[in-house]
N, CA, C and O atoms as a DFTB+ gen file, in Angstrom:
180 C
 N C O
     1  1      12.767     -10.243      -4.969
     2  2      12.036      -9.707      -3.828
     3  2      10.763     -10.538      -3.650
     4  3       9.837     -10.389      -4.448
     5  1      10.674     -11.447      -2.590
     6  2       8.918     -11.972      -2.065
     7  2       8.086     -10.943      -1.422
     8  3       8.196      -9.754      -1.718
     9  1       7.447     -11.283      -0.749
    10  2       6.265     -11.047      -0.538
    11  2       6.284     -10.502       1.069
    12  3       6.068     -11.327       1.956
    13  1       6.551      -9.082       1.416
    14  2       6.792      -8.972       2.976
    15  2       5.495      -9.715       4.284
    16  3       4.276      -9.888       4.301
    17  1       6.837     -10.008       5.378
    18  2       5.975     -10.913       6.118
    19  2       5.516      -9.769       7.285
    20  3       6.026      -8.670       7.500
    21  1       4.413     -10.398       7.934
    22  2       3.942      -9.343       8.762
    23  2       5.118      -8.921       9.657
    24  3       5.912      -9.833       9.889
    25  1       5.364      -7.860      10.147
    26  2       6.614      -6.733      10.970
    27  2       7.696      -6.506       9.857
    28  3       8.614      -5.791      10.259
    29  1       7.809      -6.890       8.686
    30  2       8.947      -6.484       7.828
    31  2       8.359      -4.984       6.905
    32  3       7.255      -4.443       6.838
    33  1       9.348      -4.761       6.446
    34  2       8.713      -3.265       5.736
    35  2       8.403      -3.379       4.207
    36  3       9.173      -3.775       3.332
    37  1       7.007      -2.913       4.058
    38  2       7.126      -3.348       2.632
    39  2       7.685      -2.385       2.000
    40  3       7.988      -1.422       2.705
    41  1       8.038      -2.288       0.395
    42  2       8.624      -1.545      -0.283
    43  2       8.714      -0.372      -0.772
    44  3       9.135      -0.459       0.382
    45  1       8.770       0.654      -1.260
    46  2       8.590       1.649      -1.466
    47  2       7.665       1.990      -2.753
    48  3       8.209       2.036      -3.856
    49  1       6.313       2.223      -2.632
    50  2       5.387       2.577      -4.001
    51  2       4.639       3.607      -4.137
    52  3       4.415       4.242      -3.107
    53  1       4.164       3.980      -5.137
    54  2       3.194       5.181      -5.313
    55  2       1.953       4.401      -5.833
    56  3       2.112       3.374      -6.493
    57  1       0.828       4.839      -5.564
    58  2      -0.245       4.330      -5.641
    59  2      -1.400       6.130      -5.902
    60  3      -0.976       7.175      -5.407
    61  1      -2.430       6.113      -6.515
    62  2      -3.412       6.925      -6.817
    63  2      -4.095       7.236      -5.446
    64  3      -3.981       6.468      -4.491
    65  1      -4.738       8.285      -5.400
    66  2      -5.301       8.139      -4.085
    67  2      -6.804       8.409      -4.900
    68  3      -6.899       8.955      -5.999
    69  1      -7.825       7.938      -4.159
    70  2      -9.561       8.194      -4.707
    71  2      -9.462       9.278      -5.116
    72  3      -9.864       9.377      -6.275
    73  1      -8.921      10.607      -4.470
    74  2      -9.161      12.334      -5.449
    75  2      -8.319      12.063      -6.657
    76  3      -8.654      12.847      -7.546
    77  1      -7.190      11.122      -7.106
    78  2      -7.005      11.146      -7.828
    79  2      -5.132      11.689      -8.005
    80  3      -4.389      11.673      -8.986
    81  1      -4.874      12.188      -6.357
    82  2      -3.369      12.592      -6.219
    83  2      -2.110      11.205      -6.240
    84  3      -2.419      10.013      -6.222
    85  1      -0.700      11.742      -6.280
    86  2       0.006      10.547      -5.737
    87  2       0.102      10.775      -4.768
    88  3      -0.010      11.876      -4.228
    89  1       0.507       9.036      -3.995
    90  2       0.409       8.834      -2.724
    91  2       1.827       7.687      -2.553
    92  3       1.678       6.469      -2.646
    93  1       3.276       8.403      -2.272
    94  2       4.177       7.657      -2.052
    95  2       4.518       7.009      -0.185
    96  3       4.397       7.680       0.839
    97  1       4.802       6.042      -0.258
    98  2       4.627       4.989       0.739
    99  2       5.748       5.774       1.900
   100  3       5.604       5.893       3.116
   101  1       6.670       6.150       1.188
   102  2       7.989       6.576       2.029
   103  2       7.635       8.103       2.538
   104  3       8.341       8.574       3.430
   105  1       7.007       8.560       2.220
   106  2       6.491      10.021       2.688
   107  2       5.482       9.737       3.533
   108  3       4.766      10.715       3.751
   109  1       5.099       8.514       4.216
   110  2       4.475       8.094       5.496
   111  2       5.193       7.950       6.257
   112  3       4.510       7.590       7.216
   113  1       6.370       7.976       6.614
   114  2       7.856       7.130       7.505
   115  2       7.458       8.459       8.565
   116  3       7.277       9.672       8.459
   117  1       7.443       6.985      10.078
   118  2       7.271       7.972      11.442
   119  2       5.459       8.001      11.612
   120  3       4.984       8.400      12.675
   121  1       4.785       7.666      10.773
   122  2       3.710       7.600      11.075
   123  2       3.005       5.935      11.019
   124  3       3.869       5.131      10.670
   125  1       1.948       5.431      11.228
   126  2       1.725       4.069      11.853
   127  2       0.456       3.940      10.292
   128  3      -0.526       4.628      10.012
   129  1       1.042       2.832       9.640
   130  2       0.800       2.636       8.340
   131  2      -0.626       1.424       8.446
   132  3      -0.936       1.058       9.579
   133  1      -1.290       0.956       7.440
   134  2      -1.969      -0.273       7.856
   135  2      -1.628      -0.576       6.318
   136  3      -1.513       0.591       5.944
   137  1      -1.446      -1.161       5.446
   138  2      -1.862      -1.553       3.996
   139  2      -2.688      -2.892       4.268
   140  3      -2.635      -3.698       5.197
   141  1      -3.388      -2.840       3.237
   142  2      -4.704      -3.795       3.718
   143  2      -4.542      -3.961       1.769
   144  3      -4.773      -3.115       0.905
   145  1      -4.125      -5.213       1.653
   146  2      -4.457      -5.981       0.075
   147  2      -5.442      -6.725      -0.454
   148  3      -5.718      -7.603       0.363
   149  1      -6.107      -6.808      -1.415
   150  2      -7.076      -7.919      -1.527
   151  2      -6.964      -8.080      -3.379
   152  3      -6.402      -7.240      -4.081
   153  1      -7.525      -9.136      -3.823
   154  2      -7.308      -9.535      -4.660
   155  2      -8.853      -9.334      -6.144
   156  3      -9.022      -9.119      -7.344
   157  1      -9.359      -9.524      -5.254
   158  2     -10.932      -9.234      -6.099
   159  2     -11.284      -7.786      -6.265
   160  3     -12.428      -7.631      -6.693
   161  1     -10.522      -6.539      -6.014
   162  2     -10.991      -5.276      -5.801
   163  2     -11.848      -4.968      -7.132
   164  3     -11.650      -5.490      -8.228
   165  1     -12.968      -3.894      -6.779
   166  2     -14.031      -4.148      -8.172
   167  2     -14.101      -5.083      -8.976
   168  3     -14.146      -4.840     -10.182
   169  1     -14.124      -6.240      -8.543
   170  2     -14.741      -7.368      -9.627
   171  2     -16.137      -7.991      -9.255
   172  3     -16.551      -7.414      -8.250
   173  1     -16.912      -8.839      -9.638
   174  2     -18.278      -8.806      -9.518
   175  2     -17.641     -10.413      -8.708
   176  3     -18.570     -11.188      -8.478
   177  1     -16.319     -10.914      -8.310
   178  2     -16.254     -11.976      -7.678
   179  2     -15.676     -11.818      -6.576
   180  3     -15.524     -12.773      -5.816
């Protein structure tokens, strides 16, 4: 599996949410998503 290109769907994940709940990707379907990635998240670079 690469790396989805912009209009393809990315994959199905669970991720933490800030309160601390899960937050699965596929229990968004029908609603208008943004995922926004970055690579430095909390680092001092």
């Amino acid at each position: 599996m690469g790396i989805p290109q912009a209009g393809e769907s990315a994959p199905d994940f669970t991720a933490t949410t800030d309160t601390g709940e899960s937050l699965t990707l596929s229990s968004l379907r029908g609603r208008v998503v943004v995922l926004f990635f970055y690579p430095k998240d909390d680092t001092p670079g």
